[in-house]
C-alpha positions as CSV (number, residue, x, y, z in Angstrom):
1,X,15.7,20.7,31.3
2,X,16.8,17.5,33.0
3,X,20.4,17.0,33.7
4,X,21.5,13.5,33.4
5,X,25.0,11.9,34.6
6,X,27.2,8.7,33.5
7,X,28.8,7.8,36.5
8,X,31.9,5.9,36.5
9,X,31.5,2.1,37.6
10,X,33.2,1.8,40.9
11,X,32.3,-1.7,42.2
12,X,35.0,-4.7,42.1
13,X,35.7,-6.6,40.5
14,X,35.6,-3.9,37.2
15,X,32.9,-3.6,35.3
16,X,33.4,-1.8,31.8
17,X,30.0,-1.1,31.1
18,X,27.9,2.2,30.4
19,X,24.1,2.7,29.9
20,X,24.9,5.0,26.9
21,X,28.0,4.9,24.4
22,X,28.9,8.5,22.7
23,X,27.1,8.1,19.9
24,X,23.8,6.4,22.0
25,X,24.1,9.9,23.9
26,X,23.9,12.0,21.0
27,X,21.0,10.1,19.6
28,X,19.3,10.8,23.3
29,X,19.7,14.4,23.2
30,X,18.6,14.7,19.4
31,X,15.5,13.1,20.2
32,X,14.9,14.9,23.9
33,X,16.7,18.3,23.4
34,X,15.6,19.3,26.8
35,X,18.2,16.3,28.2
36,X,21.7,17.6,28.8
37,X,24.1,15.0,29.9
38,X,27.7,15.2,31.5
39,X,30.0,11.6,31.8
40,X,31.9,11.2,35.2
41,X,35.2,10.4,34.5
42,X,36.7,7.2,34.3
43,X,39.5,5.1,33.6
44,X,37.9,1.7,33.1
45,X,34.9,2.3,31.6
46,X,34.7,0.6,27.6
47,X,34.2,3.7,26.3
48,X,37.4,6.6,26.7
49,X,36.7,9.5,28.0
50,X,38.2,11.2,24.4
51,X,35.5,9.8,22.5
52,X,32.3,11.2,24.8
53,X,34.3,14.4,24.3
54,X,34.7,14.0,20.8
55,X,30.8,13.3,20.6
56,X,30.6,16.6,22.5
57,X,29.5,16.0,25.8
58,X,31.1,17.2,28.9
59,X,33.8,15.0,31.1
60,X,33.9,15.9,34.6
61,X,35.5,14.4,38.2
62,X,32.0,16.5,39.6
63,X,28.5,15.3,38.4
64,X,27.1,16.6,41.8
65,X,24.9,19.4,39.6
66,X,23.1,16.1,38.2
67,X,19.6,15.6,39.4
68,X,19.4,11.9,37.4
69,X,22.7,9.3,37.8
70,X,23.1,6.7,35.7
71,X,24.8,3.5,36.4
72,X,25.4,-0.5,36.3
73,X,26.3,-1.9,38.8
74,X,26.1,-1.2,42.4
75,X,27.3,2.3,43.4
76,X,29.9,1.9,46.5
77,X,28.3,3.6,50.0
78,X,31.2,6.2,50.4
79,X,30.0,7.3,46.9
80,X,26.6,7.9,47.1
81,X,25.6,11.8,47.3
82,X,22.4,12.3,48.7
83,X,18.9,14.4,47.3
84,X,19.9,12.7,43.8
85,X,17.7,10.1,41.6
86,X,19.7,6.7,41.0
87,X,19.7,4.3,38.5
88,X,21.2,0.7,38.7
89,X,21.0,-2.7,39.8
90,X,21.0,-2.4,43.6
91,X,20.4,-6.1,44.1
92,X,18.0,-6.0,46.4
93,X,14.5,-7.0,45.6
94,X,15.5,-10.3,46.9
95,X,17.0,-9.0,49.9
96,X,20.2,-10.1,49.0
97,X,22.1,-9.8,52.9
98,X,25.0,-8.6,51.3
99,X,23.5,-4.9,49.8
100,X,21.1,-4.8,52.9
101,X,23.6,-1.7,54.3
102,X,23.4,-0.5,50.6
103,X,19.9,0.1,50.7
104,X,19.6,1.1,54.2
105,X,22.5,4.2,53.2
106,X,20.0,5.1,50.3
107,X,17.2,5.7,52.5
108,X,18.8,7.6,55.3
109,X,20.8,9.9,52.5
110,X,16.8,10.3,50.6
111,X,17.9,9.3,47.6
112,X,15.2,8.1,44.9
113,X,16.7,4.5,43.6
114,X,15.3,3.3,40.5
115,X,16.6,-1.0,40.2
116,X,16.9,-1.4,36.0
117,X,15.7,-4.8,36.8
118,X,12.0,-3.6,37.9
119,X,11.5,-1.7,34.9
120,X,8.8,-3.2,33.7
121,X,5.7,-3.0,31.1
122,X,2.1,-3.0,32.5
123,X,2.6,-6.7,32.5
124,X,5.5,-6.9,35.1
125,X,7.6,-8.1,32.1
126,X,11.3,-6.3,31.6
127,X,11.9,-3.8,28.9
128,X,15.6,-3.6,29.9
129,X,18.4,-5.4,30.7
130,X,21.7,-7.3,30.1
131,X,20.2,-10.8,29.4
132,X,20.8,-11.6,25.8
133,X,24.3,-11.0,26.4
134,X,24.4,-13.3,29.4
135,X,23.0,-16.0,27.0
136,X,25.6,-15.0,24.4
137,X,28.7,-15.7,26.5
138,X,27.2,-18.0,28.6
139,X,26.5,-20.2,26.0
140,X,30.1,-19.1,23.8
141,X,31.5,-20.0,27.8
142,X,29.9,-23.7,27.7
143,X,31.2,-24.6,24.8
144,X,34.6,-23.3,25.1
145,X,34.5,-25.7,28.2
146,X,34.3,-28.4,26.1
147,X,36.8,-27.6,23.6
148,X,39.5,-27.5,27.1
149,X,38.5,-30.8,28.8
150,X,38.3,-33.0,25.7
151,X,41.7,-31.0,23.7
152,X,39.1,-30.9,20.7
153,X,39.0,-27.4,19.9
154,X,40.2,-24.4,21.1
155,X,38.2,-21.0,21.7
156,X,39.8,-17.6,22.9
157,X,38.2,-16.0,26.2
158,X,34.9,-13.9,25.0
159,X,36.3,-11.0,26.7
160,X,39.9,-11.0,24.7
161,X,37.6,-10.0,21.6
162,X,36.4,-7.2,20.3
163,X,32.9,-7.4,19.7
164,X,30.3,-9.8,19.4
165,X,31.0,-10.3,15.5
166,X,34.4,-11.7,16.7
167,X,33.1,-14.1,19.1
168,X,30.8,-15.7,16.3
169,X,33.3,-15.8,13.8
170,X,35.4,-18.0,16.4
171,X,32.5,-20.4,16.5
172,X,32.7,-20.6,12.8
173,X,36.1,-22.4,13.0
174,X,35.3,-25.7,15.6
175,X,33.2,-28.4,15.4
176,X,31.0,-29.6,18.1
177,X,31.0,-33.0,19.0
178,X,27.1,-35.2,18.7
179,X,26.2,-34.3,22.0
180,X,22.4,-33.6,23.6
181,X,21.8,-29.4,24.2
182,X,19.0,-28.8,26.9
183,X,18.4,-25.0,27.3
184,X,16.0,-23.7,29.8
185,X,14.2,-20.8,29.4
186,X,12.0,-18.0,27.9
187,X,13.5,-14.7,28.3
188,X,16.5,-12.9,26.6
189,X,18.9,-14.8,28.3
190,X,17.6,-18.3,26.6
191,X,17.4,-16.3,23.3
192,X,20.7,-15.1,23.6
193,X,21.9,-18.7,24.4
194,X,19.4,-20.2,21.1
195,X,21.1,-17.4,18.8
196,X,24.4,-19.2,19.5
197,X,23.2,-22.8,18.9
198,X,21.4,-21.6,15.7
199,X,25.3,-19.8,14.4
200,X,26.8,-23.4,14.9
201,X,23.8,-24.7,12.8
202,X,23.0,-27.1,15.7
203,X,19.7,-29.2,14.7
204,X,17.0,-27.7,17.0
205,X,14.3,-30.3,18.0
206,X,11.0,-30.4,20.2
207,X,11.4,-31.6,23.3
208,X,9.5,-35.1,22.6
209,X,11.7,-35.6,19.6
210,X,15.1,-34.7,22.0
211,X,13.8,-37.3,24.6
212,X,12.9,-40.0,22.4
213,X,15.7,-40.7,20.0
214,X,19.7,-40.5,20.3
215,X,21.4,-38.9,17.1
216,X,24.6,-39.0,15.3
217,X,25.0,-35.1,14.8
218,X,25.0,-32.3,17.7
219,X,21.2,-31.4,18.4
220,X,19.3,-28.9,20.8
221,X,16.1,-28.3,22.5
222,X,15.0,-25.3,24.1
223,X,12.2,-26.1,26.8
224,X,10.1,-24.2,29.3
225,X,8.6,-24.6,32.8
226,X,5.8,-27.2,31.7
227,X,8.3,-29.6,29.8
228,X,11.0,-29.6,33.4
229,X,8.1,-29.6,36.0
230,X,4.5,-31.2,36.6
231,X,1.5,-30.7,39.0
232,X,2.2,-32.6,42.0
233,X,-1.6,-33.8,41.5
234,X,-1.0,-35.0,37.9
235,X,-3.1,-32.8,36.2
236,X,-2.7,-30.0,33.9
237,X,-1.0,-27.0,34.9
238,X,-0.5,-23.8,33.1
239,X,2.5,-21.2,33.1
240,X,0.5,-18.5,34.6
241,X,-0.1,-20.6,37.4
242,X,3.5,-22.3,37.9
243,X,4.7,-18.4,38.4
244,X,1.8,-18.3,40.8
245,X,1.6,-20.7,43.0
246,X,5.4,-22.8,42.1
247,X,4.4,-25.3,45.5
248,X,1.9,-26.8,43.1
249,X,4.8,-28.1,41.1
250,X,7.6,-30.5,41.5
251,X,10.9,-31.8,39.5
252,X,10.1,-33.2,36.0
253,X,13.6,-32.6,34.4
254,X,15.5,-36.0,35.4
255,X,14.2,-36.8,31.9
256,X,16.3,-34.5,30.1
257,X,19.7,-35.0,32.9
258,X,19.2,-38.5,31.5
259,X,19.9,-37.7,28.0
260,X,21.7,-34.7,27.8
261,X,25.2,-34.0,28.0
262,X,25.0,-30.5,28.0
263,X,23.0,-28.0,29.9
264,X,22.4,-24.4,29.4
265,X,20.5,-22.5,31.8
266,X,18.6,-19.7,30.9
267,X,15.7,-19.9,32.8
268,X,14.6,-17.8,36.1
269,X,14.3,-19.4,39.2
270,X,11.9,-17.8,41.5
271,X,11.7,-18.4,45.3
272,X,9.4,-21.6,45.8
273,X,9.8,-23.4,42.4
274,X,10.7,-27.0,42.2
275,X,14.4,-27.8,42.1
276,X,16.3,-28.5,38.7
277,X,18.1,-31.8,40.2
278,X,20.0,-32.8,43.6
279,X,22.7,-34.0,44.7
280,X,21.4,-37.8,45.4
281,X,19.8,-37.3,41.2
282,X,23.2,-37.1,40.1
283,X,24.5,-40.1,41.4
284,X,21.7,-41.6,39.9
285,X,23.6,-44.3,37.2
286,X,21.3,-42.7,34.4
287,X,22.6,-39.0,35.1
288,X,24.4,-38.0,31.9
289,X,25.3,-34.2,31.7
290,X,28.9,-33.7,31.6
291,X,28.6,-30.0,31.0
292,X,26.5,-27.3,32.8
293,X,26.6,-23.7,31.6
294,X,24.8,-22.1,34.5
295,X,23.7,-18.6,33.2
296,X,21.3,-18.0,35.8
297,X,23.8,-18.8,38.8
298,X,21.6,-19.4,41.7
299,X,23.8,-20.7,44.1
300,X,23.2,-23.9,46.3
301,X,19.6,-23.9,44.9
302,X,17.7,-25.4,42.1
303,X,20.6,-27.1,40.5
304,X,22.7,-29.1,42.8
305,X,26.2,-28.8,40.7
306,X,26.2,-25.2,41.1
307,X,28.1,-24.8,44.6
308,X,29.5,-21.5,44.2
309,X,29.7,-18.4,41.3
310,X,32.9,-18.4,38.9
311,X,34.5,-16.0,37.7
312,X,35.8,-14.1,34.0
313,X,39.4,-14.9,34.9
314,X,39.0,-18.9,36.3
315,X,35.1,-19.9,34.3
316,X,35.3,-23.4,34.9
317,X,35.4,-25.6,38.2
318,X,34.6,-29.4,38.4
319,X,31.9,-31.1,40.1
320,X,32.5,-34.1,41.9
321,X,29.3,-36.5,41.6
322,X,29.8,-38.4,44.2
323,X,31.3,-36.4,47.1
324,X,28.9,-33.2,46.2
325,X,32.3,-31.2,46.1
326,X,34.7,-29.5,44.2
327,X,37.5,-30.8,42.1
328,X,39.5,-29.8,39.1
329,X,37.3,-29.4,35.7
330,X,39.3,-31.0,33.7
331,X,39.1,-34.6,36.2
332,X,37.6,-36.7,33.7
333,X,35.0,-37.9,36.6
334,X,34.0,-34.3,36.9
335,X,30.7,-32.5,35.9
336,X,32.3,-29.3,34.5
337,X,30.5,-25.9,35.6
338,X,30.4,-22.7,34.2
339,X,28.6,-20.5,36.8
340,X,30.1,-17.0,36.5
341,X,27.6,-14.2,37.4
342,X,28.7,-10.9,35.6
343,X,28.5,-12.5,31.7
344,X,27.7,-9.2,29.9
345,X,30.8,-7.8,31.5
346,X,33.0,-9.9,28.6
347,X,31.2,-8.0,25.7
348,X,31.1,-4.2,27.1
349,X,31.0,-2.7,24.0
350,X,28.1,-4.4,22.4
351,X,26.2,-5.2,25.8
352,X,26.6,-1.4,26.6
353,X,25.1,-0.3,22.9
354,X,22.0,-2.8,23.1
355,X,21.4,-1.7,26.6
356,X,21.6,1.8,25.9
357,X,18.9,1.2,22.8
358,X,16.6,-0.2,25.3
359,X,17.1,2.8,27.9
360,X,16.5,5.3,25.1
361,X,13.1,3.5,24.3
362,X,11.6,3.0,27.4
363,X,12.8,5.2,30.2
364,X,14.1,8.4,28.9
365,X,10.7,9.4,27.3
366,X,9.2,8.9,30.6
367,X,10.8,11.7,31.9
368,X,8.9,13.8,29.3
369,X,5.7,12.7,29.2
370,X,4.7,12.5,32.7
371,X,5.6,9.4,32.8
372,X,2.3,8.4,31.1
373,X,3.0,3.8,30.9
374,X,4.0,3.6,34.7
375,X,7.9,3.1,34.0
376,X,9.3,5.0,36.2
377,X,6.6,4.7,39.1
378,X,6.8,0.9,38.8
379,X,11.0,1.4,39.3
380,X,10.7,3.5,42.0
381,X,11.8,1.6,45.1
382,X,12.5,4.5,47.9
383,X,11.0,8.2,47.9
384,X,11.8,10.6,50.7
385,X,13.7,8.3,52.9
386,X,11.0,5.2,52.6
387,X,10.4,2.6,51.0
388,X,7.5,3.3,47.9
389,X,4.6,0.8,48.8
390,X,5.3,-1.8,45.8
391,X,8.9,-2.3,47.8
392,X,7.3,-2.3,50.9
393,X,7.8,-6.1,51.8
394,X,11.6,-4.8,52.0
395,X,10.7,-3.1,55.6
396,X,11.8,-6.3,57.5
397,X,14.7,-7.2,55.2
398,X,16.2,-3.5,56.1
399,X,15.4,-3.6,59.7
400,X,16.7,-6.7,59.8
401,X,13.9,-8.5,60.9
402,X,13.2,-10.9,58.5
């Protein structure tokens, strides 16, 4: 028997989210009758406490008889309790300064921290995460940007709705004006993005149609690394190797900035790859994208517009193109910019259910078959107050040497 804990979210600004809803749980335990679960307490948290106890699960201020704690987001340092397995996004594998102490605390407190973003397949590719929501609202967001700064249309904030269902049923009552989509991308987070384009019905093209023609009705096109960057050399290049060896590769996206008012991205940006545009590429006279939904939100990096994360409450801030700084989004000389970084946090209820589907699939049966695909070996970042040797380039980064 393995004991399992929800833990209440704890980290501000409030998250509402859960790995498992009531009735996810009792789907768990009918399928592993040897899990027993108890829910932390909380006050925030989508789901009420009333309905895990409805579902028939225990609701406690004291999980510390749980060996396995799940969470979301990063669990405050005063609130760790040591000798117990973790699971959430510590925010780390990029040695992110700011959870640096975060990590250092988990190792001198020998706690076994398992990051939901390194659990992986054989192939290094995620089985779980929070990505097609991100793409959802950050798409939803983009657009609701436009309907503000033009007085076209009007769309109510993603997270004053109920569900997902709501949110598309919104979409069904605007019109979008004949502007150019780029979306960047290959993972959930461009799927969840595409799943909104395809609601509105927006004509999806190739990317060699998209660049050659202008059009009288709203159209997309959804490319990937090869159609936004090129071989330095001029020669063919491969996906495989642009995640390889990214120096290889430089810029190639100033085609679609030229043509586009709108960009989504969706893509991942990984240290080393060639930037998205800078700031002397927007002041180019060609540069036409009035919109930028920034899903990914990597800040002062591959795109030049994005100068700082927004935020659920304020979504929008405007770009200036020719002083690199920040003005009102609604200036009409401004490149409007949706950057906020905790997306899934405006659909709870339905980000929390498809996460917890993908939890039940791929991690909780590793605990009973010996772990038999790697899952939980390849999550693993610390074991007995070190760091496991697949997280072992983290040594500097939590001495604070690197």
């Amino acid at each position: 028997m393995i004991k399992f804990a929800l833990i209440k979210e704890r980290k501000t600004p409030p998250d509402r989210r859960v790995v498992f809803s009531p009735q996810m749980l009792k789907k768990v335990v009918s399928q592993f009758p040897e899990a027993s679960f108890k829910v932390e307490s909380s006050d925030i948290r989508i789901f009420r406490d009333q309905e895990y106890r409805d579902a028939g699960f225990e609701v406690s201020e004291d999980i510390s008889d749980c060996e396995v704690l799940l969470g979301v987001k990063e669990v405050p340092i005063p609130n760790l309790i040591p000798d117990k397995k973790y699971f959430f996004f510590s925010h780390t594998i990029k040695k992110q300064p700011y959870n640096r102490d975060l990590l250092r605390e988990i190792l001198s407190q020998n706690i076994e921290l398992y990051d939901h973003e390194v659990i992986t397949n054989k192939n290094n590719g995620r089985l779980i995460g929070f990505g097609r929501y991100a793409g959802l609202v950050g798409a939803y967001n983009g657009i609701r940007a436009i309907g503000i700064k033009e007085e076209s249309f009007k769309l109510p904030k993603a997270e004053d709705l109920p569900d997902l269902k709501s949110m598309l049923a919104e979409l069904d009552k605007i019109k979008i004006p004949a502007y150019k989509f780029v979306l960047t991308g290959s993972g959930k987070v461009a799927r969840g993005a595409k799943e909104i384009m395809d609601h509105l019905k927006i004509k999806k093209l190739s990317a060699e149609e998209y660049l050659r023609s202008e059009f009288n009705e709203p159209v997309y096109c959804k490319i990937d690394v090869l159609d936004y960057a090129k071989r330095k050399d001029g020669a063919e290049g491969s996906r495989q190797e642009f995640y390889k060896v990214p120096e290889n590769y430089v810029p190639d996206f100033m085609k679609f900035a030229k043509t586009s008012e709108v960009f989504i991205a969706g893509h991942f940006y990984g240290e080393g790859s060639p930037v998205f545009y800078t700031e002397k590429d927007i002041k180019h006279k060609d540069f036409r994208i009035k919109y930028v939904a920034d899903i990914s939100c990597d800040i002062a990096g591959p795109i030049a517009s994005t100068i700082r994360p927004s935020t659920i409450s304020e979504p929008f801030y405007g770009y200036d193109p020719q002083t690199g700084r920040e003005i009102d989004f609604l200036d009409p000389s401004a490149i409007s910019i949706m950057a906020v970084d905790n997306l899934p946090c405006e659909l709870p209820m339905d980000a929390s259910e498809g996460f917890g589907e993908m939890f039940l699939e791929h991690v909780i049966p590793a605990f009973f078959n010996e772990d038999k695909e790697g899952i939980l070996g390849r999550a693993k970042m610390t074991d007995q107050g070190k760091l496991t040797p697949l997280y072992s380039y983290l040594q500097d980064y939590v001495e604070g040497t690197e």
